[in-house]
C-alpha positions in Angstrom: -36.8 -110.9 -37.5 -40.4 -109.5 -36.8 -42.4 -107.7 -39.5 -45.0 -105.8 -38.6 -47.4 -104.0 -41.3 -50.5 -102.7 -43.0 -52.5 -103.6 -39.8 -55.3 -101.5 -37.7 -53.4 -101.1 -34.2 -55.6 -100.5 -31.2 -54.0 -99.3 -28.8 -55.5 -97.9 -25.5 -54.7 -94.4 -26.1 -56.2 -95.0 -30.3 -53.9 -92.2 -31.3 -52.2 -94.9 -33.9 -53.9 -96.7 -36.4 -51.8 -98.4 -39.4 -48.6 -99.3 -38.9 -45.2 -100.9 -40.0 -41.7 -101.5 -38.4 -38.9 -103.2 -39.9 -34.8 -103.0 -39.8 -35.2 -100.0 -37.4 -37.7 -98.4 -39.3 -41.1 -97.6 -38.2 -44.3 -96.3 -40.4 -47.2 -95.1 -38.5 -50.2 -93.4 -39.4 -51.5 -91.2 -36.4 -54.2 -88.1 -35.3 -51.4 -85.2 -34.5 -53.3 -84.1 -31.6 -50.6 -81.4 -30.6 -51.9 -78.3 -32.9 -55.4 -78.1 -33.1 -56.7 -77.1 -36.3 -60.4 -75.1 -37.2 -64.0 -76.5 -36.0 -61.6 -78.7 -33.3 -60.2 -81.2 -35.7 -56.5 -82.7 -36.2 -54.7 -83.2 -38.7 -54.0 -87.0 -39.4 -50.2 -87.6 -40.5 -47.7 -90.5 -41.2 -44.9 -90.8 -39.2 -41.5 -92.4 -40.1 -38.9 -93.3 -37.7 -35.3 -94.4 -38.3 -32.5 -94.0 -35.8 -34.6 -92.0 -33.6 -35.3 -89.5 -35.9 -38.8 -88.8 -37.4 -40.3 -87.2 -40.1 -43.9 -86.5 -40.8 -46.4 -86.2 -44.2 -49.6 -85.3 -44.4 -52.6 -87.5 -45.5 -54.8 -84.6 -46.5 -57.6 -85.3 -43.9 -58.6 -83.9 -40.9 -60.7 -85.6 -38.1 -61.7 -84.4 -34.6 -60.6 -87.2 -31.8 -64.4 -88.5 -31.5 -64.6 -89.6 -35.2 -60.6 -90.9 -35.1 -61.7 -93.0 -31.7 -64.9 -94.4 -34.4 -62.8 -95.1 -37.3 -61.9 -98.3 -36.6 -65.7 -100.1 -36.5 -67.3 -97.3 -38.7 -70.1 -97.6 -40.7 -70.5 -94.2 -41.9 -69.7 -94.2 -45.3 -67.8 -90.4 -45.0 -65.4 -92.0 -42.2 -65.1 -95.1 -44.2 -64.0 -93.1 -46.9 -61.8 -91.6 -44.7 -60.1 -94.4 -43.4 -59.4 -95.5 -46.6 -57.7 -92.7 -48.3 -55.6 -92.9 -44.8 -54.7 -96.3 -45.4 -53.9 -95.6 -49.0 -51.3 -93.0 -47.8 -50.1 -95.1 -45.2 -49.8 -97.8 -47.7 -47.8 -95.4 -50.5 -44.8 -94.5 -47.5 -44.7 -98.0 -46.6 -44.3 -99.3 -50.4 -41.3 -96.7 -50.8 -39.7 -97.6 -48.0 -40.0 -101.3 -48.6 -38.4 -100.8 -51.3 -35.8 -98.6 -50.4 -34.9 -101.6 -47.7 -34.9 -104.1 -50.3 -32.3 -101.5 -52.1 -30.0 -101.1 -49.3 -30.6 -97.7 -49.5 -33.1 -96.3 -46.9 -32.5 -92.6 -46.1 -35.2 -89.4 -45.6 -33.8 -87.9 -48.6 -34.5 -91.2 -50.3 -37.8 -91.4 -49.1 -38.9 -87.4 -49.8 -37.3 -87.8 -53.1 -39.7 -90.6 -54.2 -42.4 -89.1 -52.2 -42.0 -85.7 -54.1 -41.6 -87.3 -57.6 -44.8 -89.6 -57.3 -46.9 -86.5 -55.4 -45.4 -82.9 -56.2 -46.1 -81.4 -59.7 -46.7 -78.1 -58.5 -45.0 -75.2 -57.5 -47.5 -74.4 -54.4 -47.5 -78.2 -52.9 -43.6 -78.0 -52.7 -44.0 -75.2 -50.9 -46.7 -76.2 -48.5 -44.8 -79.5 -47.8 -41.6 -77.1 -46.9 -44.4 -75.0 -44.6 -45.4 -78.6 -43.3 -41.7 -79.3 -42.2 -40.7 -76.2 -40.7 -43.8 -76.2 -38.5 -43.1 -79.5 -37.5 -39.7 -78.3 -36.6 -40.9 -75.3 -35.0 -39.2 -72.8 -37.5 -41.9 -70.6 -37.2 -40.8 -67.5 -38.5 -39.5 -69.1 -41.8 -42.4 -71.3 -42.4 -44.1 -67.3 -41.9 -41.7 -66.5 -44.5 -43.0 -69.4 -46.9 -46.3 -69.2 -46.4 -45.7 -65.4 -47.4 -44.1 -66.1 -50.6 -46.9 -68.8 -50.9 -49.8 -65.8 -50.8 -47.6 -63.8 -53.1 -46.9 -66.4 -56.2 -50.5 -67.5 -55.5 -51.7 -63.8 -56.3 -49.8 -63.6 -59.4 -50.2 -67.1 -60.6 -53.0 -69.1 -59.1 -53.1 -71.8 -56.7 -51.8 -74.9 -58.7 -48.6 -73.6 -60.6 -47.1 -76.0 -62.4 -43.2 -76.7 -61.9 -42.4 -77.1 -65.4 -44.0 -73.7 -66.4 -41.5 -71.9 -63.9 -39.2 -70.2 -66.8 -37.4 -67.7 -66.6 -39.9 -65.5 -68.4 -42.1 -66.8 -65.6 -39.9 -65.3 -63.2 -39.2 -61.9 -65.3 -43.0 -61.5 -65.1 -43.2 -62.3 -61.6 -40.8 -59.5 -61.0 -42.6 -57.3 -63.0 -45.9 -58.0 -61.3 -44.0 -57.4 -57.8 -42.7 -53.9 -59.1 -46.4 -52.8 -60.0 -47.3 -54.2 -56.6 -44.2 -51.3 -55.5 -42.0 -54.4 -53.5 -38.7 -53.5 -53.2 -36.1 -55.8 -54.6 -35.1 -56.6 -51.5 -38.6 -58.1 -51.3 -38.5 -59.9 -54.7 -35.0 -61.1 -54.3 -36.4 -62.9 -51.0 -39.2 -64.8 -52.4 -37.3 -65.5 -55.5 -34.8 -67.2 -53.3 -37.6 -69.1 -51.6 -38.9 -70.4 -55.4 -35.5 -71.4 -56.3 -35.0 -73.6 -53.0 -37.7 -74.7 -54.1 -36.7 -75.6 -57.9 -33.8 -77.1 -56.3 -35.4 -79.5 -54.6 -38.0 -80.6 -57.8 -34.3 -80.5 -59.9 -33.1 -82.9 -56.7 -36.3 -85.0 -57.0 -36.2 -85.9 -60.4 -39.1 -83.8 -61.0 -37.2 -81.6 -63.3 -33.8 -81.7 -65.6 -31.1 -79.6 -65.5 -32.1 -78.5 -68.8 -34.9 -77.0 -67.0 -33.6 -74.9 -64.6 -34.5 -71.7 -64.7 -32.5 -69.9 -62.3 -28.6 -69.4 -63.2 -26.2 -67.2 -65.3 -27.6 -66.3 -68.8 -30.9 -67.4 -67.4 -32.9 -65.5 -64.3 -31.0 -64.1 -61.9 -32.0 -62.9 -59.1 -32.2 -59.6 -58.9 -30.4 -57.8 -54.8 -30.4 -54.9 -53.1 -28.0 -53.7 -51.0 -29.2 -52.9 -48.0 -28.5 -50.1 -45.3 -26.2 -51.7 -42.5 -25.5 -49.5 -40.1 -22.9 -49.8 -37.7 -22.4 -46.3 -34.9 -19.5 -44.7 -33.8 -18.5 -44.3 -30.6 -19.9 -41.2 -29.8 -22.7 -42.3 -31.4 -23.7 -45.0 -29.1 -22.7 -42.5 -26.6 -25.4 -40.0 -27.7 -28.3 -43.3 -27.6 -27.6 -44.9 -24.5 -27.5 -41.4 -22.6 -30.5 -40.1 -24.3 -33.4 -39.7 -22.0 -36.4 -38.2 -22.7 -38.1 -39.2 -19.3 -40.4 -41.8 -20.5 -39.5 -45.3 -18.5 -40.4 -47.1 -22.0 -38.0 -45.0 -24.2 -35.1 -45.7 -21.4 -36.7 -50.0 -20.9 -35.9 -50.5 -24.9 -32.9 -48.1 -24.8 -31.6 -49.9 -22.4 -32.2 -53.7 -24.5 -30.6 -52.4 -27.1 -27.5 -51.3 -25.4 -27.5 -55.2 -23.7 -27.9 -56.5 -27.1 -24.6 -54.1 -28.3 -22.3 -54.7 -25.1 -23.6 -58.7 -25.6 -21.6 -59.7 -28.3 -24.3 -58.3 -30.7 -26.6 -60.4 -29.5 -30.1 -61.2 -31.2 -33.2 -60.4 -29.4 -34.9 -63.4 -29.8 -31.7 -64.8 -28.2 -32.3 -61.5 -25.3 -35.7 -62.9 -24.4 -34.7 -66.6 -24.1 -31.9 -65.8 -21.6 -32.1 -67.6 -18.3 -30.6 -66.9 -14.9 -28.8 -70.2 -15.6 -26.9 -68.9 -18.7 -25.5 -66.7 -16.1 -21.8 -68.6 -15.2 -18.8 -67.3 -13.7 -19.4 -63.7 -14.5 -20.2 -64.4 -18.1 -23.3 -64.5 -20.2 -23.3 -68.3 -22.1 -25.4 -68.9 -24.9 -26.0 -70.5 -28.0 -27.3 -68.7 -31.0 -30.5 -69.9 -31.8 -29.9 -69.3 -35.3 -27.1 -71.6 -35.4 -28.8 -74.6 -33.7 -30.6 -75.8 -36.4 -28.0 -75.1 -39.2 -24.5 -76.2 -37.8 -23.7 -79.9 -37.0 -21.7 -77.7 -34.1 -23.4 -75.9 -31.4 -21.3 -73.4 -30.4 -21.7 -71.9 -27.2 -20.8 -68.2 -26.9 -19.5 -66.0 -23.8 -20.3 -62.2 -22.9 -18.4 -61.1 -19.9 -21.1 -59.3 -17.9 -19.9 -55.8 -17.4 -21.1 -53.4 -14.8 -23.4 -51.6 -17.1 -25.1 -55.0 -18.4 -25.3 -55.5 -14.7 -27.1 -52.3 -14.4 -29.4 -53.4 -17.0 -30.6 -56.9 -15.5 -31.0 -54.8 -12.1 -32.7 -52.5 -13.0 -35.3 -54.2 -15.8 -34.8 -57.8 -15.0 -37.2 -60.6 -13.9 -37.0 -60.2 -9.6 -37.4 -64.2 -9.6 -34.0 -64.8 -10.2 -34.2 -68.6 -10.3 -32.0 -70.4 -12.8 -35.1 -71.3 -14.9 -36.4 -68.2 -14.8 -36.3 -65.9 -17.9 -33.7 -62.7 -17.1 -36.2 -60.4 -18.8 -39.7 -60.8 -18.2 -41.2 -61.0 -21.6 -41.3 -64.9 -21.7 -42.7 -66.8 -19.2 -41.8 -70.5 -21.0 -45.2 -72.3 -21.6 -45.8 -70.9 -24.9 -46.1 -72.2 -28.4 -43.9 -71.7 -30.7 -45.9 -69.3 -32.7 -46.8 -67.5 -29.4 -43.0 -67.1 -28.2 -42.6 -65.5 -32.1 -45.0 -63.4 -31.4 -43.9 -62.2 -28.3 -40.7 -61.4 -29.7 -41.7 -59.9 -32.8 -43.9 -57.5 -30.6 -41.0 -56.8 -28.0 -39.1 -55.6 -31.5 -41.3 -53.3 -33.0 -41.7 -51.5 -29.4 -38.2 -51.0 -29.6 -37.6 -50.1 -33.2 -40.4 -47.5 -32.6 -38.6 -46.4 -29.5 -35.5 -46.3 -31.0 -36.4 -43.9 -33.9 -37.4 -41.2 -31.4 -34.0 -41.5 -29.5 -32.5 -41.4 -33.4 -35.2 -38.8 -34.2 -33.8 -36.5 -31.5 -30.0 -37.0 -31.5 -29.9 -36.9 -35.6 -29.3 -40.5 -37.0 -31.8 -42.5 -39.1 -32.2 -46.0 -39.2 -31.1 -47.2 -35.5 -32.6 -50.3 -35.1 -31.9 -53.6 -32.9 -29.9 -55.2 -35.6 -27.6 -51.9 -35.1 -26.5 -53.3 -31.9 -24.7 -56.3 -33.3 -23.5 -54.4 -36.4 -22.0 -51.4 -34.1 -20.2 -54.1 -31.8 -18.1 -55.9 -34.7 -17.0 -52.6 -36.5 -16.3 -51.2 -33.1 -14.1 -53.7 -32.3 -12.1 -53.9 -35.7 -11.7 -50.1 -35.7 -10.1 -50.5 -32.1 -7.9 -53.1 -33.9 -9.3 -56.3 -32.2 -8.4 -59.3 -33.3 -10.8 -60.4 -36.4 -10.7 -64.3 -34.9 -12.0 -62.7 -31.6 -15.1 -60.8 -33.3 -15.6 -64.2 -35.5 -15.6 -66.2 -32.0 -18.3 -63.4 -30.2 -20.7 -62.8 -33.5 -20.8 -67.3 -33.1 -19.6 -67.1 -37.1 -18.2 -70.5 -38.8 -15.5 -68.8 -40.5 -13.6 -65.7 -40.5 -14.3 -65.5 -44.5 -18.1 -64.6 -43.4 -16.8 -62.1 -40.6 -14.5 -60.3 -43.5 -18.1 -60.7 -45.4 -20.2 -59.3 -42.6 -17.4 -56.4 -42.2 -16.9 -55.4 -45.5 -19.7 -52.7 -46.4 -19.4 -51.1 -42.5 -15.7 -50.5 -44.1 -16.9 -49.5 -47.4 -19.1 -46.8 -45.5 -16.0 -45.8 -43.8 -13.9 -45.2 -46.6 -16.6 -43.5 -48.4 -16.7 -41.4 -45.0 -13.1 -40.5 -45.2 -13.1 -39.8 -48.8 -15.0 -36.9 -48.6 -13.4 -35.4 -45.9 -10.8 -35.5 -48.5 -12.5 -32.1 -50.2 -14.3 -30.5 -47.0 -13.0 -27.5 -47.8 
C-alpha cells in the first residue's frame, strides 16, 4: 500500500503544494484559481477526496499565482510565514483524517465534525464555513441568503458571537432589535431559521449540549408569518393574459408568466435554463433545479406544449433553435454562477414590475411570478384533477406536501364562499 504525505509536490502546473492520499482518500492543499478574489489574489484551500467526492476548507490566506509559483524556494519571510500556516492547515485535515482511518470511520461528516469542534466557537465562523460550502457548490442565492443573515446578526451583535451565548434571551433581543429595524416576521422568522441550522450543526459537532439548545418548545420559538399565496381564478388569468396595454414589454413578461402557469407552474429560473433539447415529443422535460440538490431522485417533469405555449416560444423565443441553445434569450451559457443569478433575478423584477400594472389595471394586487405556479395547482383541484397528477407536475415528493401547498388557496376559498353566505 503506498502512503503519500506531508510533502511539497511540484508539479508542472504548481497549482498543488502539500499533499496526502491513502485508502482512497486524498488531502491536498491548492491555490483555487477558479474565483478571483480582490487586488488579483486566490484563495488557497485544502481539498479532500474520497469516492470521488470533494470537499474544500479554507486556510485563511490569500496569494496571487506569482507568489504561490515562489512559495516553494522563498526567502521572504511574509511568504515563509505563509507557507507555513498553510502547511499547518494542511497538516490539522490530514491528522483528523488519519485518525479517522485508523478508526474505521472516515466520512465528511466525520471529518467537519472534528474540524468544527477544534476550529468553530462562533456563531459568525459557522456561518461563513456554511457561505464557504454553498459557493463551492454554486448555491448562490442561499449562500446570498447567509451572507445576509451574516450582515444582520453582525449589526446587532458584533463580528465574533460566541455560540454558547446564543440563548434564548439572545434570540428574544435579536427579534426585538429586528422589530425596531421594522423587518417583518417573515424576515426574522428566515434568519432565525438560518441561526438555528446553524445551532444544529454546533449541537451536531459537539460544540454544544442539548442542554444548551436554545431553540424548541418552552424555549425560543420562532416566531411566522403567514404569507399571502395567491392563487387566480379562471377569469382571472383570463383578464392578465388578454390584457394589453400596447407596450411590447408589458405583453414579453405577460406572456412569461402565462408559460410559467400553463408549464406545470414552472419556476423562472427553471424558464431561463430551458433548452431546445428539453423540447421532446411534443412535451417540455425538465428537472426542477430546486430538487437537484435536495432529492437523492431527480425527477424529471413533463409539460405537454400547447398551442398557446407554442405561441409563446414563436413569438419571444431564441431564433437559433439549436438543441443547446437557450429557448428564451436571456441566458447565453458562459456565465458564473453569480452572473446567471443575477440575470434571473433581474428578468424577475421586470416582470413583477410588469405584472403590477397589468394587476394595477384589471383590479388584483399581488400578481406575481410565483402566482403562476400557485394558480395552476388550485386550478386544477377546483376542476377536480387528480391530486397524484398535480403532485407529479409541481415535481413534489409526496402528496402530504401537495395537501400542504393546497391547503391555504382552500382556506381562501372557503373564506370566499363564507361570505357570500350574508351578501345580502
Amino acid at each position: 500500500m503506498q502512503i503519500v504525505c506531508n510533502f511539497f509536490l511540484a508539479h508542472t502546473n504548481k497549482k498543488h503544494m502539500y499533499r496526502y492520499a491513502n485508502n482512497g482518500i486524498t488531502v491536498a492543499s491548492f491555490i483555487d484559481d477558479r474565483r478571483e478574489m480582490k487586488r488579483g489574489k486566490y484563495p488557497i484551500k485544502i481539498r479532500v477526496t474520497y469516492k470521488r467526492e470533494r470537499k474544500y476548507y479554507s486556510t485563511g490566506k490569500e496569494l496571487n499565482l506569482e507568489d504561490w509559483d515562489k512559495l516553494h524556494d522563498t526567502k521572504s519571510k511574509n511568504l515563509i510565514s505563509i507557507r507555513t500556516d498553510i502547511q499547518n492547515s494542511f497538516d490539522k485535515v490530514k491528522d483528523i483524517v488519519q485518525s479517522l482511518e485508523f478508526e474505521g470511520g472516515f466520512s465528511f461528516d466525520a471529518l467537519n465534525n472534528r474540524l468544527s469542534k477544534g476550529e468553530i466557537t462562533s456563531l459568525n465562523s459557522l456561518i461563513a464555513s456554511k457561505i464557504e460550502t454553498l459557493k463551492q457548490n454554486n448555491q448562490i442565492g442561499t449562500s446570498l441568503f447567509y451572507e445576509n443573515t451574516m450582515q444582520s446578526v453582525k449589526q446587532f451583535a458584533g463580528g465574533k458571537i460566541s455560540i454558547t451565548s446564543i440563548t434564548p434571551e439572545w434570540l428574544k433581543k435579536y427579534e426585538k432589535h429586528m422589530l425596531n429595524l421594522d423587518r417583518s416576521y417573515t424576515t426574522i422568522g428566515m434568519y432565525c431559521r438560518a441561526i438555528r441550522a446553524m445551532l444544529n450543526e454546533a449541537k451536531k459537532a459537539g460544540i454544544i449540549k442539548e442542554n444548551q439548545y436554545p431553540f424548541g418548545k418552552g424555549k425560543y420559538e420562532i416566531p411566522s408569518s403567514e404569507s399571502r399565496k395567491l392563487a387566480l381564478t379562471l377569469q382571472q388569468i383570463k383578464a392578465v393574459v388578454t390584457y394589453t396595454d400596447g407596450n411590447e414589454g408589458t405583453e414579453k413578461y405577460r406572456d412569461l408568466w402565462f408559460f410559467s402557469y400553463l408549464c406545470n407552474g414552472i419556476n423562472f429560473a427553471d424558464i431561463l435554463r430551458l433548452k431546445y433539447l428539453n423540447i421532446r415529443n411534443g412535451e417540455i422535460c425538465f428537472t426542477r433545479a430546486k430538487t437537484i440538490r435536495t432529492s437523492k431522485v431527480k425527477k424529471e417533469l413533463y409539460a405537454i406544449v400547447t398551442p398557446e405555449m407554442q405561441v409563446i416560444i414563436d413569438k419571444w423565443g431564441n431564433p437559433n433553435k439549436s438543441p443547446d441553445s437557450y429557448i428564451f434569450p436571456y441566458l447565453e451559457g458562459y456565465e458564473s454562477p453569480e452572473e446567471e443569478k443575477d440575470r434571473i433575478k433581474d428578468v424577475v423584477r421586470r416582470c413583477n414590475k410588469k405584472l403590477k400594472v397589468i394587476g394595477d389595471a384589471i383590479g388584483i394586487t399581488g400578481i406575481s411570478t410565483y402566482t403562476a405556479r400557485h394558480s395552476y395547482a388550485t386550478v386544477l383541484k377546483r376542476s377536480g384533477a387528480n391530486i397524484a397528477y398535480i403532485s407529479e407536475s409541481l415535481g413534489h415528493n409526496d402528496l402530504k406536501t401537495t395537501e400542504n401547498y393546497l391547503a391555504s388557496f382552500e382556506r381562501e376559498e372557503r373564506e370566499k364562499n363564507a361570505k357570500l353566505l350574508t351578501n345580502f
